[in-house]
ZAGU-728059 format. One record per residue (C-alpha): residue number from 0; residue in three letters; chain; x, y, z. Coordinates in steps of 0.001 Angstrom, whole numbers, plus 524288, in hexadecimal, padded with zeros to 5 digits. Each point is the difference from the previous one (the first is absolute). Layout:
BEGIN
  seq  type  mol   east  north     up
  NUM   ALA    A      X      Y      Z
...
***
This chain:
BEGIN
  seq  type  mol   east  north     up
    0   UNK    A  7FF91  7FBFC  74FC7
    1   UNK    A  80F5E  800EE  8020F
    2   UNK    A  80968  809C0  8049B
    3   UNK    A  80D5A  8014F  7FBAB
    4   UNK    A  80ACC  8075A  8075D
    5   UNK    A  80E9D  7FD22  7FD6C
    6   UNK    A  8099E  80923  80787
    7   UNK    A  80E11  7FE1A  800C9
    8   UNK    A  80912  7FE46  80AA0
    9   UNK    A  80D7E  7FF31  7FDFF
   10   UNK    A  802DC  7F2EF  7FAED
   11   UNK    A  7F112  7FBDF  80488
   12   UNK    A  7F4C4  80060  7F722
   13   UNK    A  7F22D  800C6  8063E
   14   UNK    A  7F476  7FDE9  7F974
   15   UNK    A  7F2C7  7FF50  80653
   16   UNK    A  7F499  7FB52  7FA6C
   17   UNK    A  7F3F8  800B7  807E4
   18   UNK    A  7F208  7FC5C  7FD05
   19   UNK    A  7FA39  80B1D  804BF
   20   UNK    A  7F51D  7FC44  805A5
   21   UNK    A  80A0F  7F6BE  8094E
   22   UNK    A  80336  8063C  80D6A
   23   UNK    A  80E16  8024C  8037B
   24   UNK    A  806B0  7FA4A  80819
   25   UNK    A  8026B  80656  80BC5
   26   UNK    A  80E25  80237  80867
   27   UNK    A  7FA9C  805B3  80E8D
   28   UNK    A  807F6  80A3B  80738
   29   UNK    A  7FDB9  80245  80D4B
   30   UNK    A  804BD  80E60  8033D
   31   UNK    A  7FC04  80630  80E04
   32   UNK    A  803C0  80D1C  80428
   33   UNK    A  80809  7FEFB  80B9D
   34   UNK    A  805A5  7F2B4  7FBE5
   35   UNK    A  80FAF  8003E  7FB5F
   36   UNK    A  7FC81  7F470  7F6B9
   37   UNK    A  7F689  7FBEC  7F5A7
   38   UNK    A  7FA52  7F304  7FC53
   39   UNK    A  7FDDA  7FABE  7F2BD
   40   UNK    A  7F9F2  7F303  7FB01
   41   UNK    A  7FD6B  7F929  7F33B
   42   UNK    A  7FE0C  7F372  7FA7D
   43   UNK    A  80848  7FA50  7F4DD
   44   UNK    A  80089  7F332  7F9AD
   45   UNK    A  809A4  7FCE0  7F33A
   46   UNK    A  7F878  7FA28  7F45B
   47   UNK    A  7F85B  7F3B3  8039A
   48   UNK    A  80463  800F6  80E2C
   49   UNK    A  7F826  801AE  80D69
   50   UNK    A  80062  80E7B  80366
   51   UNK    A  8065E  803A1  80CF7
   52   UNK    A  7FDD0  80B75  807CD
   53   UNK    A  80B05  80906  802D1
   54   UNK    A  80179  80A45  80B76
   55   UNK    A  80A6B  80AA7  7FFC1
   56   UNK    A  8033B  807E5  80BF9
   57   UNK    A  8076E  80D86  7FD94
   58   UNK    A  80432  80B91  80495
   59   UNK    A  7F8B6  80C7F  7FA28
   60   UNK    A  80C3F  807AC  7FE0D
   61   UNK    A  80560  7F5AE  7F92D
   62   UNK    A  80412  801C8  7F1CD
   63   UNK    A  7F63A  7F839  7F893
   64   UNK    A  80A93  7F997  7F70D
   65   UNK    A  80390  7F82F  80BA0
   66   UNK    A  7F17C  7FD20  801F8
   67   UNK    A  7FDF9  7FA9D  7F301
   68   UNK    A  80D44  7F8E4  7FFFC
   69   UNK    A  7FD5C  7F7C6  80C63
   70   UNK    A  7F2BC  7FE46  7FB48
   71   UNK    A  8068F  7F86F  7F2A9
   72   UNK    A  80A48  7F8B3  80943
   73   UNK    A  7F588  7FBE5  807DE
   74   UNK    A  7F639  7FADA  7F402
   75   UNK    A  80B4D  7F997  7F992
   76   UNK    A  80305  7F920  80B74
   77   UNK    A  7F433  7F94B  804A2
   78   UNK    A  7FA1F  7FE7F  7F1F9
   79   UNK    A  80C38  7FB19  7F801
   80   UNK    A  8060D  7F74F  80834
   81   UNK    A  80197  7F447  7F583
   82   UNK    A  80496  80AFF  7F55A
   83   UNK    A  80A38  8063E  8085A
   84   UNK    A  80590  7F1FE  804A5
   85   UNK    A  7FFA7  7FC09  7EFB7
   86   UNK    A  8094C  80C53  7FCC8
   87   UNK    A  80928  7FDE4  80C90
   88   UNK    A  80194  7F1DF  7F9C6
   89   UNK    A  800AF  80482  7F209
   90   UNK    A  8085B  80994  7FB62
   91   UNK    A  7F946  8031E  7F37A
   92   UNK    A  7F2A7  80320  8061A
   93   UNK    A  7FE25  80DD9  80323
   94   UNK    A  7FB37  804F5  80F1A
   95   UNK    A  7F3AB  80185  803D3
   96   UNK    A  7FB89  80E41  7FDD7
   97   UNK    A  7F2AF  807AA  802D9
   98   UNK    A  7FF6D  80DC5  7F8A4
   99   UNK    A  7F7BD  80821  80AC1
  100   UNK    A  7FDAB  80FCE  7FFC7
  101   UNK    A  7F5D9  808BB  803EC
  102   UNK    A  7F7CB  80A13  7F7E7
  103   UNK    A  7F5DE  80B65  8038F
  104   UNK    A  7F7F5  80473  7F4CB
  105   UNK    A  80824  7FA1F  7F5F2
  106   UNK    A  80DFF  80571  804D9
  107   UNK    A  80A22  7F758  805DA
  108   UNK    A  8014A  8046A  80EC3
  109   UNK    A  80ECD  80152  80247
  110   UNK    A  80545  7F57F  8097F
  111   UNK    A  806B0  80B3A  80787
  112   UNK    A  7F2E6  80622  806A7
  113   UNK    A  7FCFC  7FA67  80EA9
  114   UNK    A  7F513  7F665  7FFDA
  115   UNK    A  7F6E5  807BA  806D5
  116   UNK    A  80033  80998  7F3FE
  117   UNK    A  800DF  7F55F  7F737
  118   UNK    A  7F51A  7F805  802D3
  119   UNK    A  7F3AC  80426  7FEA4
  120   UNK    A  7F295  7FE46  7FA86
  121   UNK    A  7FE85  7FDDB  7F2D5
  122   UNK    A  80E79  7FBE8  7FE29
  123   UNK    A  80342  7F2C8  7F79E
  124   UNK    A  808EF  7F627  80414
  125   UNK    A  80652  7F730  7F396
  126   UNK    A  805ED  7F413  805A5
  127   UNK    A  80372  7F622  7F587
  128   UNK    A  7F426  7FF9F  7F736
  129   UNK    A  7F610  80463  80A7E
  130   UNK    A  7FAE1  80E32  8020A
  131   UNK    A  7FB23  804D0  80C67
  132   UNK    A  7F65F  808CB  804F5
  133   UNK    A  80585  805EA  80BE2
  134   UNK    A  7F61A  80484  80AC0
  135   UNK    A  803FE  80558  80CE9
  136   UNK    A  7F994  7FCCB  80C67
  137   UNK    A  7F460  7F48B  7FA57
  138   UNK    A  7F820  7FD8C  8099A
  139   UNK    A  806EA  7F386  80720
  140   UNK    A  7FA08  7F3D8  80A7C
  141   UNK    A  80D21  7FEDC  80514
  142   UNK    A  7FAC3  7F515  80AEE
  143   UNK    A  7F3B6  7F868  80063
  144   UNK    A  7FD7F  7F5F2  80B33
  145   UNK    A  7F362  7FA08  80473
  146   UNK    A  7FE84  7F9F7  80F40
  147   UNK    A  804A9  7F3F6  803A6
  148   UNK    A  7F1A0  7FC91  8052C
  149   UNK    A  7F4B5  801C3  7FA34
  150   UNK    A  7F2CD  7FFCD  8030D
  151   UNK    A  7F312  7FBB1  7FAC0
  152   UNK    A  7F62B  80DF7  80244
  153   UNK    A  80DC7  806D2  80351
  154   UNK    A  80275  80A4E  7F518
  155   UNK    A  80DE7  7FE3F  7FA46
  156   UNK    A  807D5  80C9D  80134
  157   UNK    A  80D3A  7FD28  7F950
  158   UNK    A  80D23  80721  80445
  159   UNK    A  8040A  8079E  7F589
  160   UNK    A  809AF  80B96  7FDBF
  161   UNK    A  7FD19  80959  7F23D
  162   UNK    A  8063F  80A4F  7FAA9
  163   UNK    A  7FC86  80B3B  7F777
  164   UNK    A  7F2A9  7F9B7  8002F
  165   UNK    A  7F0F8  804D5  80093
  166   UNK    A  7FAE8  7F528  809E0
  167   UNK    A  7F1AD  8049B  7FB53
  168   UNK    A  80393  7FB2F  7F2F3
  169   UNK    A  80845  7F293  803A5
  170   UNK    A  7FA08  7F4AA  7FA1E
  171   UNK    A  7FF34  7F4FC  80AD4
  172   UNK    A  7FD0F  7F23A  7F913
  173   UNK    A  7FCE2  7F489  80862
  174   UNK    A  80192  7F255  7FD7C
  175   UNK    A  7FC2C  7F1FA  804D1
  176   UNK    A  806A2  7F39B  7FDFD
  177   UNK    A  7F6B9  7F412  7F94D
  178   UNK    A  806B1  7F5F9  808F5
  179   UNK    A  7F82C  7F1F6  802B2
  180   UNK    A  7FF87  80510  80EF7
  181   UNK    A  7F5C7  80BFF  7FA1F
  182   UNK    A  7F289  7FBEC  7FCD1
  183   UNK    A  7FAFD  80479  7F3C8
  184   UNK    A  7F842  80C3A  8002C
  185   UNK    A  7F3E4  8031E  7F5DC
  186   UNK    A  80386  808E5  7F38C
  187   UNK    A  80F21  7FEEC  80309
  188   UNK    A  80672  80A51  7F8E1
  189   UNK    A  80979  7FD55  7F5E5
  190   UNK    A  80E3C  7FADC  80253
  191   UNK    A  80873  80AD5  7FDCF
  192   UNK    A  80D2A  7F882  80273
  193   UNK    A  809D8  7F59A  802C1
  194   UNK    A  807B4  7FD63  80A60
  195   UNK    A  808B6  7F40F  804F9
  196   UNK    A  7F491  7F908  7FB73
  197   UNK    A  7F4FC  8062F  80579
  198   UNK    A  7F4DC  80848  7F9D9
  199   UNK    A  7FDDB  80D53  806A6
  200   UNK    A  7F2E6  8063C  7FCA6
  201   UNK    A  7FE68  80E9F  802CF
  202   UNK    A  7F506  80272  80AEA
  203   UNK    A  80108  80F20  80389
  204   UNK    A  8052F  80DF6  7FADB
  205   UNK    A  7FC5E  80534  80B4C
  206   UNK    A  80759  803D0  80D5D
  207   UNK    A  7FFA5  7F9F2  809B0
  208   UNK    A  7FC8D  7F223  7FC6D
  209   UNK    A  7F79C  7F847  80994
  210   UNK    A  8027C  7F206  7FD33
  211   UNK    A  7F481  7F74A  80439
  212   UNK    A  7FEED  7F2EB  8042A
  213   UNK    A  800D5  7F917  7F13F
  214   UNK    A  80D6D  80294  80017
  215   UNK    A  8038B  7FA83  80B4F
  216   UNK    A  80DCC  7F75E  7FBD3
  217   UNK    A  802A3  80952  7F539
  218   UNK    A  809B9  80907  7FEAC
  219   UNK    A  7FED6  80E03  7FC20
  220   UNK    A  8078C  806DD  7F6A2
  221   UNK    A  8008B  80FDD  7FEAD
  222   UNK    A  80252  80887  7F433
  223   UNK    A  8054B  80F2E  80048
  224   UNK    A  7FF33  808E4  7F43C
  225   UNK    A  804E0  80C55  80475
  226   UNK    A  7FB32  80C56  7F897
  227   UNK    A  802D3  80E4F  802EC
  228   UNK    A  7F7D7  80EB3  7FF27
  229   UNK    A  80609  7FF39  7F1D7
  230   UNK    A  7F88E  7F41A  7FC5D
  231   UNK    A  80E40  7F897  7FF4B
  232   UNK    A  7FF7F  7F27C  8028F
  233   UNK    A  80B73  7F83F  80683
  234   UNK    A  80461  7F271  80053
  235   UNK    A  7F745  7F688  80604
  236   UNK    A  80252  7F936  80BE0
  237   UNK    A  7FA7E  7F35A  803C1
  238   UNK    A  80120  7F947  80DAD
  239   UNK    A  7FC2D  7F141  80530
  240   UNK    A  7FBF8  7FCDA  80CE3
  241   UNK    A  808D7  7F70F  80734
  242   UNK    A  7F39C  7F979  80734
  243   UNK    A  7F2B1  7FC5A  7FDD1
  244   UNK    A  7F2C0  8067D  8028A
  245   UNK    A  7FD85  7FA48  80E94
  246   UNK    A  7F165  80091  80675
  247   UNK    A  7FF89  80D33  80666
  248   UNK    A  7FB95  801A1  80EE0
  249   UNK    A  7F017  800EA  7FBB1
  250   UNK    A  7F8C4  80BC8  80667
  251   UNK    A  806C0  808F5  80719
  252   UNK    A  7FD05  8077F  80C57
  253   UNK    A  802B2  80E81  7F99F
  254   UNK    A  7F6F4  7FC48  7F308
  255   UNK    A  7F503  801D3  80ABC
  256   UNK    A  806C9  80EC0  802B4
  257   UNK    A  8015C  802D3  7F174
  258   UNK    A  7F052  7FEA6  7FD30
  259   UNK    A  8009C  80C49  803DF
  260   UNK    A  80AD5  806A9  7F7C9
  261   UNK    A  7FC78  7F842  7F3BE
  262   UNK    A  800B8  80D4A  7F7BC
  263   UNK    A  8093C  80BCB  8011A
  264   UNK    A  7FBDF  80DAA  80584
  265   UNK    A  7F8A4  80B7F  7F90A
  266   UNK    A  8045A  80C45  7FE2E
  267   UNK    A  80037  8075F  80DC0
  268   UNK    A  80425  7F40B  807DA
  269   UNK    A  80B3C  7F868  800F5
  270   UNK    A  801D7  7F21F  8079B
  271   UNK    A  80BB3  7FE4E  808EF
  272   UNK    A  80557  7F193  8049A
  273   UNK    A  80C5F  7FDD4  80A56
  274   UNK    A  80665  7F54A  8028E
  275   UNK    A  809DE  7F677  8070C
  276   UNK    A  8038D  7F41F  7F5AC
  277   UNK    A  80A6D  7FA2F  80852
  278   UNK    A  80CF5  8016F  7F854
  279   UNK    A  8052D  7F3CB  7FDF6
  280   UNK    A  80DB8  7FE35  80A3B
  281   UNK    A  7F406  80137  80A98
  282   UNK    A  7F982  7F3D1  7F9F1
  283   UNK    A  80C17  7F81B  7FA31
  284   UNK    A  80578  7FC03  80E16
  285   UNK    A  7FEE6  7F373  809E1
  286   UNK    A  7FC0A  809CC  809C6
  287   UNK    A  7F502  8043F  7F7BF
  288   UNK    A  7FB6D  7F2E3  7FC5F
  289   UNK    A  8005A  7FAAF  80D3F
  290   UNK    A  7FBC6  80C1D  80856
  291   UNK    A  7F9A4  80AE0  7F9BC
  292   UNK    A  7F83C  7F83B  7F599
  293   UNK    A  7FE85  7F19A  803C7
  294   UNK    A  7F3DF  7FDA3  7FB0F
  295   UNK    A  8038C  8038A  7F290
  296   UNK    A  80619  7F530  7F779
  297   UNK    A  80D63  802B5  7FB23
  298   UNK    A  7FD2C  80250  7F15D
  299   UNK    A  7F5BF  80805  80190
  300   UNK    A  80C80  80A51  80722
  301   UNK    A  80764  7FE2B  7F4D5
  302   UNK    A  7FFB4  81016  7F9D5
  303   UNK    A  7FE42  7F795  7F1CA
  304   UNK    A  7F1EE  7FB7D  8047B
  305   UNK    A  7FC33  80C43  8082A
  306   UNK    A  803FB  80A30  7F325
  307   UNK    A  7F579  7F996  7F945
  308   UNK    A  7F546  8022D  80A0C
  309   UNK    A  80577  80C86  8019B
  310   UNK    A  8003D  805EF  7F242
  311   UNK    A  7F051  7F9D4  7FFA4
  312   UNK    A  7FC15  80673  80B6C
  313   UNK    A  807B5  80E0E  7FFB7
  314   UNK    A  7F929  80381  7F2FC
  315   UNK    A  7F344  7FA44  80258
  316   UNK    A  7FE73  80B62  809A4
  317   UNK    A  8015C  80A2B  7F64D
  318   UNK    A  805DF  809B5  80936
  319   UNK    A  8033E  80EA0  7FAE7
  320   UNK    A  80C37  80063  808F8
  321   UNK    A  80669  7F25B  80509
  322   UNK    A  809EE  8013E  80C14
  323   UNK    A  805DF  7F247  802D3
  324   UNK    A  8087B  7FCC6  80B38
  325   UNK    A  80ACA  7F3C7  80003
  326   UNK    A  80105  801B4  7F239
  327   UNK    A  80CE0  7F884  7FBF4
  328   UNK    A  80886  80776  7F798
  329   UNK    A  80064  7F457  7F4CB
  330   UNK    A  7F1C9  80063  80026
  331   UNK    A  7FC6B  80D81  7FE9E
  332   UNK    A  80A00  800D2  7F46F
  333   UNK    A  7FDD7  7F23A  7FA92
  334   UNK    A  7F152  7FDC0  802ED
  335   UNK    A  7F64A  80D1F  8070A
  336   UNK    A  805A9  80991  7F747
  337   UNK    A  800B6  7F866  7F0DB
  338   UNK    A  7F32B  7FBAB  80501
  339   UNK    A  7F80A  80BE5  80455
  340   UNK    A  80748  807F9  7F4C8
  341   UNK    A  7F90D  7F9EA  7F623
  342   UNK    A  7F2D8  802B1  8071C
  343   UNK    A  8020B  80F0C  8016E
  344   UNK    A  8085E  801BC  80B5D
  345   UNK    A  80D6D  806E4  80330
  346   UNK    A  8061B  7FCD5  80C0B
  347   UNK    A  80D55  7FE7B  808A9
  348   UNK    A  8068F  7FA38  808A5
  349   UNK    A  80736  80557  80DA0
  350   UNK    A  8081B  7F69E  804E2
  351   UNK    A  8021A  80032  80F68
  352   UNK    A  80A6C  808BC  8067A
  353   UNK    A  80C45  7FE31  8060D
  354   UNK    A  80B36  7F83D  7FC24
  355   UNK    A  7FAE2  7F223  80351
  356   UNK    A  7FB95  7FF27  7F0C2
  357   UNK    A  7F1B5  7F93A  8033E
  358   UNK    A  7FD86  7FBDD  7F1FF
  359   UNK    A  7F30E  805F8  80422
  360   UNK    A  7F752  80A86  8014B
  361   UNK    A  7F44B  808A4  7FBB2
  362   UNK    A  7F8CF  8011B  7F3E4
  363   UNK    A  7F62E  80BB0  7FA8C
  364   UNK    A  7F8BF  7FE46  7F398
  365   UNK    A  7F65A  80A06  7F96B
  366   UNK    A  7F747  7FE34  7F40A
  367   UNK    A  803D7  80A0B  7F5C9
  368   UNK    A  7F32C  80341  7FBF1
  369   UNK    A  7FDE1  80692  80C4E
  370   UNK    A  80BA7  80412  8053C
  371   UNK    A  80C84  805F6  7FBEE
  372   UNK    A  80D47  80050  8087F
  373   UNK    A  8046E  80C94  80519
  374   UNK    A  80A0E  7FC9A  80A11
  375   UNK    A  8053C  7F79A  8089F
  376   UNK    A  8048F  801DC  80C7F
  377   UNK    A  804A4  7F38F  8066A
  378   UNK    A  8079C  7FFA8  80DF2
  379   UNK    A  80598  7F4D7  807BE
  380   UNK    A  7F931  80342  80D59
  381   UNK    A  80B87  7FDC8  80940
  382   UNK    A  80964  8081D  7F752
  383   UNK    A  7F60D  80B36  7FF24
  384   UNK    A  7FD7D  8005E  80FBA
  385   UNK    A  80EB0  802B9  80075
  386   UNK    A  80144  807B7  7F505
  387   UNK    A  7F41F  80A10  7FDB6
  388   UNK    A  7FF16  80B99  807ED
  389   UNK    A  7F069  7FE4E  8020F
  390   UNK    A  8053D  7F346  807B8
  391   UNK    A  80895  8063C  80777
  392   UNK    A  7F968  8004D  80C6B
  393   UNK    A  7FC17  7F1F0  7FE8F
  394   UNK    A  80CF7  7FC4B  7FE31
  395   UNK    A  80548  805FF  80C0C
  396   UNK    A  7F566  7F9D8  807E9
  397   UNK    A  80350  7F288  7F9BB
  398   UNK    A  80D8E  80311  80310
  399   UNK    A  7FC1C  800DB  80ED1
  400   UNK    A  80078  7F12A  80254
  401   UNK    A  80A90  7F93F  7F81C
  402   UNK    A  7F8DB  7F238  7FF84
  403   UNK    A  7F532  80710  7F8BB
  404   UNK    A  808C7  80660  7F764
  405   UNK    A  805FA  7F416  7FDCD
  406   UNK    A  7F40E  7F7D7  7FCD7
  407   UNK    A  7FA06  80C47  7F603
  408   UNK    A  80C16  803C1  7F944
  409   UNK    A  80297  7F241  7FAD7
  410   UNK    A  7F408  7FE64  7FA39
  411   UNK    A  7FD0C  80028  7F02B
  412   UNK    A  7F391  802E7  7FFED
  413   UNK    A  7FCC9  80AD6  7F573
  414   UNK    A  7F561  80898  7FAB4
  415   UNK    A  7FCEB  80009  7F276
  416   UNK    A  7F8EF  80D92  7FB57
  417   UNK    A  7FBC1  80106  7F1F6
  418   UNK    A  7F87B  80BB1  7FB5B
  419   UNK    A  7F52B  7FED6  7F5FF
  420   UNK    A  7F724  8099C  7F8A3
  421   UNK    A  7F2A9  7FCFF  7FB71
  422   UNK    A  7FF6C  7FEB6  7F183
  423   UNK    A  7F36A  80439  80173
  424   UNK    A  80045  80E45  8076E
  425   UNK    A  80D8E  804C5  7FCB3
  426   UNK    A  80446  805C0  80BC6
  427   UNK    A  7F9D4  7F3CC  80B15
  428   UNK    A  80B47  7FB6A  80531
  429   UNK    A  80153  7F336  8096E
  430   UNK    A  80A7F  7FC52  807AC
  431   UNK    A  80158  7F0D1  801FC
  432   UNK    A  8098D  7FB5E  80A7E
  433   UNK    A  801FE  7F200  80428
  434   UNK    A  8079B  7FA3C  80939
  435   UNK    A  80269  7F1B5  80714
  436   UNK    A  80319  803CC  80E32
  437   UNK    A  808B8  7F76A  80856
  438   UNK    A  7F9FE  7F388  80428
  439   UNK    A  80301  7FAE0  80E05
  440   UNK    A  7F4DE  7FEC0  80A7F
  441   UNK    A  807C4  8059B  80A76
  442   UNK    A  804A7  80CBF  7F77D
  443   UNK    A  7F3C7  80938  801C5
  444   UNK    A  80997  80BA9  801AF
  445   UNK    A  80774  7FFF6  7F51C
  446   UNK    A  7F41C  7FE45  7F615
  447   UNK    A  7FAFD  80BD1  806F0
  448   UNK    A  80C00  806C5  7FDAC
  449   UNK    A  80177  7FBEF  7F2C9
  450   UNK    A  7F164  8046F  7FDB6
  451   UNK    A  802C8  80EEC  803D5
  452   UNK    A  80B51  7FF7E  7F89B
  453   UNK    A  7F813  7FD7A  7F485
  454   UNK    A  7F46B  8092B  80295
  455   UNK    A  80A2A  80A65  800D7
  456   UNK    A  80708  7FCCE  7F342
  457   UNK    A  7F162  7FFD0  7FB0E
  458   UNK    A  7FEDC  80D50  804B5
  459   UNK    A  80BDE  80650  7F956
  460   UNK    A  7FC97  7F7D1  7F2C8
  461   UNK    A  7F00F  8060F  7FF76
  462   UNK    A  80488  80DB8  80493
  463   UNK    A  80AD0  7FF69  7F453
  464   UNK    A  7F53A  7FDBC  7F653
  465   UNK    A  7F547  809A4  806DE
  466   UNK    A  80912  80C87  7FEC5
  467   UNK    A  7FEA3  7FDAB  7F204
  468   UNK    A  7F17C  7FF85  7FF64
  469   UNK    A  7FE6F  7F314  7FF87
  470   UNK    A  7F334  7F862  80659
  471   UNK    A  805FA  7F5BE  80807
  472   UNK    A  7F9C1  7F44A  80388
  473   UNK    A  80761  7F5C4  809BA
  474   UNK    A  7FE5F  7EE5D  7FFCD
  475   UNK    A  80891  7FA90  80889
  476   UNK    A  8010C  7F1ED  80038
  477   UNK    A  8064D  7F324  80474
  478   UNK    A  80483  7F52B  8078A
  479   UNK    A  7FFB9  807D5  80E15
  480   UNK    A  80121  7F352  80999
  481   UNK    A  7F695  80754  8099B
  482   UNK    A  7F31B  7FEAE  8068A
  483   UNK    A  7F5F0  8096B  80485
  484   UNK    A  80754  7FFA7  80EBA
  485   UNK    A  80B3A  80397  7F9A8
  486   UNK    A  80640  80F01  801FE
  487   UNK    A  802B2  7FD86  7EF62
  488   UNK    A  7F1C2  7FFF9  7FEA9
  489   UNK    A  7FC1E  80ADD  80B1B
  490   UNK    A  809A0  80708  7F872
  491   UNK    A  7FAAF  7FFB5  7F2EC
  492   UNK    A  7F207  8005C  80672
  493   UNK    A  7FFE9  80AE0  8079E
  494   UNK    A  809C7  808D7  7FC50
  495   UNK    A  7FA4E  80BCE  7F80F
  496   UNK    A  8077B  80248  7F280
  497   UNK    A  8053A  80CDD  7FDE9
  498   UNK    A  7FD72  7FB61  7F05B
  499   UNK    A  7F3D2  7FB28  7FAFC
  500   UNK    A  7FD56  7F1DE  7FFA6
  501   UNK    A  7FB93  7F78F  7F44E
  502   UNK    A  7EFD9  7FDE5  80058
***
């Protein structure tokens, strides 16, 4: 069954004849509040040629006449070229010329309307012959990357930016390469593809996928179908590995730790893991190889190789609340947070203080089931001693010896303070600080003076929440460089809290 629309256009005639149980095609326009610009994208091919893919990028205010007639310049430019050279050589042949207009619900939409008014959902596009669908903000993979190494019993956690997408509803499709370096494995499932030659066979819709030791010389390819809340489905994205599947490390020390977290807590409980993963400029350095880790060979420093046995371990735990210390700032945004986002968990990312620009810092993650974000009160601690007025008096005594103020004030240490209430009893609140104090043997004092300065930020944060009712319970965690002779650790031992602390 046919349907026939002809509308006219000036000296252009279109006429559209759709089967109609064919689906449109589609031109994508990215629109984001806030943004000056919009995006749009569509792919058009002239009879009996390869399609190409064409991205516009416009101003919203601008009239959409413009739009549509840099969108024709631009089509008849990169899909024409042999037509337009023929009429430059021959007088008698006529230019190259696209019709192109928009409509909403039937009605031409006058070129003199900004874009932003001008295109919206349900709109058509006519270029040429072709009618569009237009459909702002599809749900988009706009990068897809998987690690450089990877693992046999390693789960493979793939770096991946979305937009406008339902990551509950993304459709992850793994694939293996049939190569003569893989063995053959019994009931193979069907080739689903070509490529350069070699057969890929689909092995997993699941995500993470654990690659095991039958695949070892193979390499791994990735699908993304994005869809949204709307049940929309985007373009597909598919990635290939640059290496192979390499043996993996065999049993690790922390699988021994994670018998006992093999499930997730019940409701009335929640699990709580901290932890130092040694950012990468601290393991990426002659120093480090030859003093601080010796007996460790140099590959197995590399951050490539140690993301992978992080991203097993982290999860296997299956923590409530995560608070990491060291975390690079390319790996919480390219690797924890793509990673644990897709299992459940919010999270972010403090870098450290000052104006040295660590590319480091402090993570927090929650798991959304049990905890939602109220606030977030985050300080550097050497800005706050000079700063707050409950520091004051520390400050001054600081102050009192110049060396020491020297030595504290240049430090970047910070505090990261994220407040969470139960989704479980409305009203149960928890305040989760970490911090990664500053790390030289013969500095006692100032981690001692960063500590208070802490505890007293603490104090202002709990007593902000209590006025209001709330129940506020207190974790504080980290990387505190101290042992039990330690004034740190007297401190946080001995002193009695003027707020209550976590059970």
């Amino acid at each position: 069954m046919f349907s026939i629309r002809s509308l006219q256009i000036g000296a252009y005639s279109f006429v559209r004849c759709v089967k109609t149980f064919r689906t449109m095609p589609r031109v994508s326009v990215r629109c984001v509040e806030g943004d000056e610009r919009l995006q749009i994208s569509f792919k058009y091919g002239r009879e009996g040629a390869k399609e190409r893919v064409y991205n516009l990028d416009r101003l919203k205010n601008e009239d959409l006449g413009k739009a549509l007639e840099h969108m024709t310049r631009k089509v008849i430019s990169k899909s024409t070229k042999k037509l337009q050279k023929k009429a430059r050589l021959d007088n008698t042949v006529a230019p190259v010329t696209i019709p192109v207009a928009l409509f909403h619900q039937n009605d031409r939409v006058s070129t003199d309307i900004p874009n932003q008014e001008a295109w919206v959902d349900g709109a058509e596009l006519h270029l040429g012959d072709n009618v569009y669908n237009v459909e702002l903000n599809v749900p988009a993979v706009k990068t897809l990357a998987l690690p450089t190494c990877i693992m046999v019993d390693c789960p493979i956690f793939c770096n991946y930016e979305l937009e406008f997408v339902d990551i509950d509803k993304c459709e992850f499709v793994w694939h293996i390469e049939n190569t003569k370096l893989s063995p053959p494995v019994k009931d193979p499932p069907a080739v689903c593809e070509q490529s350069e030659g070699n057969a890929w066979r689909e092995v997993s819709k699941s995500y993470p996928y654990t690659p095991s030791g039958e695949h070892v010389g193979s390499k791994v390819k990735l699908q993304c179908i994005p869809h949204d809340e709307k049940g929309r489905t985007g373009d597909s994205v598919e990635v290939e590995s640059k290496g192979r599947v390499r043996p993996g490390p065999g049993p690790c020390p922390f699988e021994r730790r994670q018998e006992y977290t093999r499930t997730v807590t019940g409701p009335g409980c929640f699990r709580m893991l901290t932890y130092n993963i040694l950012a990468n400029l601290y393991a990426d350095s002659e120093f480090s190889r030859d003093m601080l880790y010796p007996y460790c060979p140099p590959e197995v420093l590399e951050i490539d190789y140690r993301k992978q046995l992080l991203l097993k371990e982290i999860p296997g735990y299956n923590a409530d609340i995560l608070c990491l210390q060291e975390v690079d700032k390319k790996v919480f945004a390219a690797d924890l947070f793509p990673t644990l986002q897709v299992q459940g968990f919010d999270g972010f990312f403090l870098q450290k203080a000052g104006t040295s620009h660590v590319p480091e810092g402090s993570a927090t993650f929650f798991r959304k089931n049990k905890f939602r974000l109220i606030g977030q009160h985050n300080i550097g601690l050497s800005e706050t001693l000079e700063n707050e007025d409950q520091c004051r008096d520390l400050y001054e005594k600081v102050c009192t010896s110049e060396a020491l103020k020297a030595k504290v004030m240049v430090r970047n240490s910070t505090l990261q303070v994220t407040m969470l209430e139960s989704t479980e009893v409305p009203g149960k609140q928890v305040c989760v600080a970490t911090t990664h104090l500053y790390f030289h043997p013969r500095s006692p004092n100032v981690r001692l003076i960063q500590m208070a300065v802490g505890l007293r930020h603490l104090e202002k944060v709990v007593k902000m929440y209590e006025v209001k009712g709330s129940e506020v319970a207190v974790i504080l965690c980290g990387d505190l460089n101290s042992t039990p002779e330690t004034g740190m650790y007297r401190l946080l031992t001995v002193l009695v809290f003027i707020f209550r602390v976590a059970r």
